[in-house]
N, C-alpha and C positions, 0 to 999 in steps of 0.2 A: 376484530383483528384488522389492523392495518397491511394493506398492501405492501408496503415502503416504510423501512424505515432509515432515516438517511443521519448520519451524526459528521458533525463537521467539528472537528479538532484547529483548535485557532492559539498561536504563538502571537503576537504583537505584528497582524497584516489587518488591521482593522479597514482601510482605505478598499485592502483588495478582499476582503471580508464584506465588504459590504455591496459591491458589485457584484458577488456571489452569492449574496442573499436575494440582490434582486432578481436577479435570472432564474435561483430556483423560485421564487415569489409568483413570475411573471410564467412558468411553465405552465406547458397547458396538462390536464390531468384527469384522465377517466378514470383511474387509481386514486385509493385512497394513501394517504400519506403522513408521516409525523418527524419533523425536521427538527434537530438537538443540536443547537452549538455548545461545545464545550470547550472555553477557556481555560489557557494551561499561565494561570497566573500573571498575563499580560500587562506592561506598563504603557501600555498606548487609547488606553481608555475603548478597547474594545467591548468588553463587556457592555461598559456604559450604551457605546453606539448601540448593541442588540439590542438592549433592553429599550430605549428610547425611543431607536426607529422600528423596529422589527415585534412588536408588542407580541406578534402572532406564533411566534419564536419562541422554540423551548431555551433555558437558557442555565449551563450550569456552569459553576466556576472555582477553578479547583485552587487550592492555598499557595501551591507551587507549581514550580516547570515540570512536572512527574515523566515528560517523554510522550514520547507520539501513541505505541501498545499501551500502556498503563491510562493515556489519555482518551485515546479511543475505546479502551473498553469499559471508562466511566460510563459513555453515553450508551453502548452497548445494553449493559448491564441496566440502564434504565428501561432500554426499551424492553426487557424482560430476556436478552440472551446474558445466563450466567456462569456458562459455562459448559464441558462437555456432560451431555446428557442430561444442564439442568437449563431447559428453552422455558421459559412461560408459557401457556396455552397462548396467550394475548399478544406475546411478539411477533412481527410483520413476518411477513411469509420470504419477503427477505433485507438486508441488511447493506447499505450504500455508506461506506468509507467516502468522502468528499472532501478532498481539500478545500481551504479557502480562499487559494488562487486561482480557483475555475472559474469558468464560465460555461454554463448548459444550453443548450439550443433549447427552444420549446417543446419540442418531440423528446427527449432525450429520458427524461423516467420511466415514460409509455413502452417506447420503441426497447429499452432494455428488459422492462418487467416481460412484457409481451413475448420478447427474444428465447426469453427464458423459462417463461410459461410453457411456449412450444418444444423445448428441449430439458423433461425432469432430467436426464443421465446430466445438468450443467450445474456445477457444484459455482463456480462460480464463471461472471464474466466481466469483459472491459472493453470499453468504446475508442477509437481512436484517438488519439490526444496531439494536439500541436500546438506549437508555442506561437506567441501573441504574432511572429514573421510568420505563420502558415508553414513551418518546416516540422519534421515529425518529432514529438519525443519518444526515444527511440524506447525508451522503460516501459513502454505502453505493452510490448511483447516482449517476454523475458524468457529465458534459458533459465535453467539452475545452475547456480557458480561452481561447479562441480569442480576442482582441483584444475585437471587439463582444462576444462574450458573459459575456466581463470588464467590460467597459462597463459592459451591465445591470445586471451580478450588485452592484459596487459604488455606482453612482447609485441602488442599492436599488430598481430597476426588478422584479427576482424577487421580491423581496414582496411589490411594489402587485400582483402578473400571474402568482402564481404556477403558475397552468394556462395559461401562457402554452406556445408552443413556442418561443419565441424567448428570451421576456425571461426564462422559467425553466427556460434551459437548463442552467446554472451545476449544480445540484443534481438537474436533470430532475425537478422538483416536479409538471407535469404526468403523471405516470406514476404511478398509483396504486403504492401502496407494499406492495399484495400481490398484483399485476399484474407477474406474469414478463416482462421485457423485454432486449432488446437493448438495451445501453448501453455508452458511450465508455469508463467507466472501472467498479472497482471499487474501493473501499479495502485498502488493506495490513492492516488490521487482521484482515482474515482474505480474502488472496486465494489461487486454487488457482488453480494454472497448469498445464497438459499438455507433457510433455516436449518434444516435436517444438516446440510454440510455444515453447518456452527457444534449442532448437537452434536455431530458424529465426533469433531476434533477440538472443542472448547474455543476459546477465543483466542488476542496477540497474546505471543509470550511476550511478557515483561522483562524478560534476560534484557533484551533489546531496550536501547532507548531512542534512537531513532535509525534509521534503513536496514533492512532486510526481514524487518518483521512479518511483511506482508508479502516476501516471499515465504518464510517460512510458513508461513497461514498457506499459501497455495502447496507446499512441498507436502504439508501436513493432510488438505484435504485432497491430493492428487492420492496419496498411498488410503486414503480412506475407498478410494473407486469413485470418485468425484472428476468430470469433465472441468478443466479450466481453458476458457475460451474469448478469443478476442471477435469481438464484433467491430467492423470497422463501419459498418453503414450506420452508425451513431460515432459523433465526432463533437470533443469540446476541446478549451482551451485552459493552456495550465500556463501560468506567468513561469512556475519553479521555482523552488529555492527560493521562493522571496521570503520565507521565515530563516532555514536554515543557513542560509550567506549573510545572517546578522549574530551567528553564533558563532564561536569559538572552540567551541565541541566541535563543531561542525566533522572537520576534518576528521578530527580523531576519531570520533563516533564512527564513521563510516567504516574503516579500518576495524575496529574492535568489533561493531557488528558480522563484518567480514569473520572475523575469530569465532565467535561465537556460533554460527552458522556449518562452519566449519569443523568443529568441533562435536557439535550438536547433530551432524548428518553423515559426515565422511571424514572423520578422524580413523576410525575402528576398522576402516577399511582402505587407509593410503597405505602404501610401502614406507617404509622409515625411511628411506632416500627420499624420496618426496614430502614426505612429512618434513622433513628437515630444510628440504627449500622454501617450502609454505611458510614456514614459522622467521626463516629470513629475509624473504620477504616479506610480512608482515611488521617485522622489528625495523626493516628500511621506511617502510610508506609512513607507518603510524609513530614513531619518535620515542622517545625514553620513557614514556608513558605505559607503549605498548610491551615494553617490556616485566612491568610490573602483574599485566594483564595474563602476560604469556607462562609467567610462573606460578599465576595463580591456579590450581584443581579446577578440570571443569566441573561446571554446575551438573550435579544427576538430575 
């Protein structure tokens, strides 16, 4: 059984894919390991580049763009996590989401397995992340978009308040940002999840085609009794968006994600006055599209 198993989901960032293979290459590692790029149909000849330079590289490649959940739980699914309550004996004891705009420090696999070795009650965890200027990203510690604290976050209440507890929940702005804490969510950009918290809640849902899956994967193993926690004494860098700011979906995905999220965890429990601002709001951000969305039945 491996220690680590890390799957890196790649859209057409081959250039910033490949600076991310070296780092995790170059890490150092008293942990065993098994590292899975999975390409999501890519025109920039990335797959090529794995296969060529990175020989050492799992390497799979999927027919279409299937989305970020559905792509990440190819590689999943290979390392033997298949779902709730169906783990292989053989799958790593835990499971690293990595984008392929990071970059890892050397210590960076060690210092999280270890973090989390020392804490079973941690369903999952995340390291501090900052952008290529050294400023924070702030999705590194997340709130759950709970209705109100969606409110805030877009009436731009988290900025005027951002040591708020309330108004800057959205980001958890009042938590210092080298201040180890319990938090709702972590980013996919580099989340490590423990086996047992995969088995207890199965993998991404696929409703989602890209953001907020990897909240809902923490929403999901938060109500399981699973710790979600940021470690900031490990710290990497995330370019961001360098796949998704070449899409077109882009935008709108985020929005319909937001729906579905929304839908899927506190519909059944807004007030129908707020229900009714949510859905017009929604219909402003996301465009005549989102309207097709919003009449559609949710998914059971």
């Amino acid at each position: 059984m491996y220690d680590l198993g890390v799957v890196i989901l790649n859209w057409n960032t081959r250039d910033l894919l490949r600076r991310c293979l070296q780092t995790v290459i170059e890490s150092h590692s008293e942990f065993s390991r098994r590292v899975i790029v999975v390409d999501n149909a890519s025109s920039d000849d990335s797959a090529a580049m794995v296969r060529n330079e990175f020989p050492q590289i799992e390497l799979i490649t999927n027919e279409s763009n299937i989305g970020y959940p559905a792509g990440n739980n190819v590689g999943l699914r290979a390392l033997g996590y298949e779902g709730k309550g169906k783990v292989q004996a053989n799958a790593p004891r835990y499971a690293l989401l990595l984008n392929p705009d990071t970059e890892v420090p050397p210590n960076a696999f060690d210092d999280m397995i270890a973090f989390m070795d020392a804490h079973p009650d941690v369903g999952i965890a995340g390291p501090k992340i900052v952008l290529p200027d050294g400023t924070l990203d702030k999705a590194c510690k997340r709130g759950f978009p709970t209705p109100m604290v969606s409110i805030y976050h877009f009436m731009g209440l988290s900025k005027l308040f951002p040591h708020h507890r309330e108004f800057g929940r959205y980001n958890m702005t009042f938590i210092d940002p080298d201040q180890e804490a319990e938090v709702d969510s972590v980013v996919g950009a580099y989340m490590q999840l423990r086996r047992e918290a995969i088995a207890d809640t199965g993998l991404l849902d696929e409703a989602f085609f890209m953001y907020a899956e990897d909240i809902d994967w923490a929403y999901r193993i938060k109500n399981a009794g699973w710790k979600v926690v940021y470690h900031p004494q490990v710290q990497i860098i995330h370019v961001k968006r360098a796949a998704s700011r070449q899409s077109k979906k882009a935008q709108f995905e985020f929005w319909r994600a937001m729906l579905i999220f929304y839908r899927k965890h506190y519909e059944a429990t807004t007030p129908k006055w707020l229900h009714s601002l949510i859905m017009m709001a929604l219909l402003i951000k996301g465009g005549r599209n989102m309207w097709t969305e919003i009449r559609q039945p949710a998914a059971t």
